[in-house]
N, C-alpha and C positions, 0 to 999 in steps of 0.2 A: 509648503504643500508636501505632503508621505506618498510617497510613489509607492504602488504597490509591488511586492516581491514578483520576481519571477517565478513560473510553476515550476514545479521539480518532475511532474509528472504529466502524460499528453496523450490522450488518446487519438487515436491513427486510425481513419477507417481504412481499409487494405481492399475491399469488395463490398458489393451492398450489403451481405451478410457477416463479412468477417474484419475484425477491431484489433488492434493489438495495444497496448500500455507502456508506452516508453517511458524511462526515466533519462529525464535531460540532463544529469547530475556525470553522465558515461556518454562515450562517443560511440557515435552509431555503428562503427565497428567493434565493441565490446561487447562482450557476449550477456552482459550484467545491463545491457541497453534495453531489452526487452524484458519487460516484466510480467505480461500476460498477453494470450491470443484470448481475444473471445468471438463467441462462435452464434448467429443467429437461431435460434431453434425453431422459433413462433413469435410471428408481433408483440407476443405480450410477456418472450421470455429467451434470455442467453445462456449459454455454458459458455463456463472460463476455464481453459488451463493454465496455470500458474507456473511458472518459469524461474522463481523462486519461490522459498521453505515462505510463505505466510499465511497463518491461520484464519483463514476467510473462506466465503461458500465458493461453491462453485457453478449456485446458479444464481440469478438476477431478471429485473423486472425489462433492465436495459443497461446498455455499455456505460451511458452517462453513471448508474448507479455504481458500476465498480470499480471504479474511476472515483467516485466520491468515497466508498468504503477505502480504494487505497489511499487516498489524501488523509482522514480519516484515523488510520491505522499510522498513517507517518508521525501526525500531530497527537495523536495519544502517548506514542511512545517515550514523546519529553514534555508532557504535559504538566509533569510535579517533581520536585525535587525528590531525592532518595530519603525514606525515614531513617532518620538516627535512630540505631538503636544505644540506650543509654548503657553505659558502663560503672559496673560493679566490682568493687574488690572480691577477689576468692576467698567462698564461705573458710570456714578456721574446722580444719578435721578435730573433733572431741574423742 
């Protein structure tokens, strides 16, 4: 039987409105522990600030969803190995 992984990432409700994004990979005193506040605007919509450099929105439908985009974004990044590029000898100057 495959146990499943541990998440690397957790979303934290902090207030009824406001979520933050740990990454469990850093201890909760490291400043690298939080990776985003998100922010309630409307039932049907959040703002995120992002607490690290990652190309993602900053708004969302709900916490769950940026929470999934970060998951998401971790598992794209080693999703394929690096293309080879093939090697050539240097053309011959005429």
């Amino acid at each position: 039987m495959s146990e499943l992984p541990d998440p690397r990432f957790m979303l934290n409700r902090i207030t009824a409105s406001e979520w933050v994004i740990n990454d469990l990979r850093y201890s909760p005193n490291d400043p690298r522990h939080v990776v985003a506040c998100v922010y309630e605007l409307a039932e049907t919509e959040v703002e995120v600030t992002w607490l690290r450099d990652l190309p993602l929105a900053t708004r969302y439908g709900t916490a769950f969803e940026v929470l999934e985009d970060v998951e998401r974004m971790r598992g794209s990044s080693r999703a394929t190995r690096p293309i080879t590029i093939p090697h050539r000898p240097p053309l011959m100057a005429t």
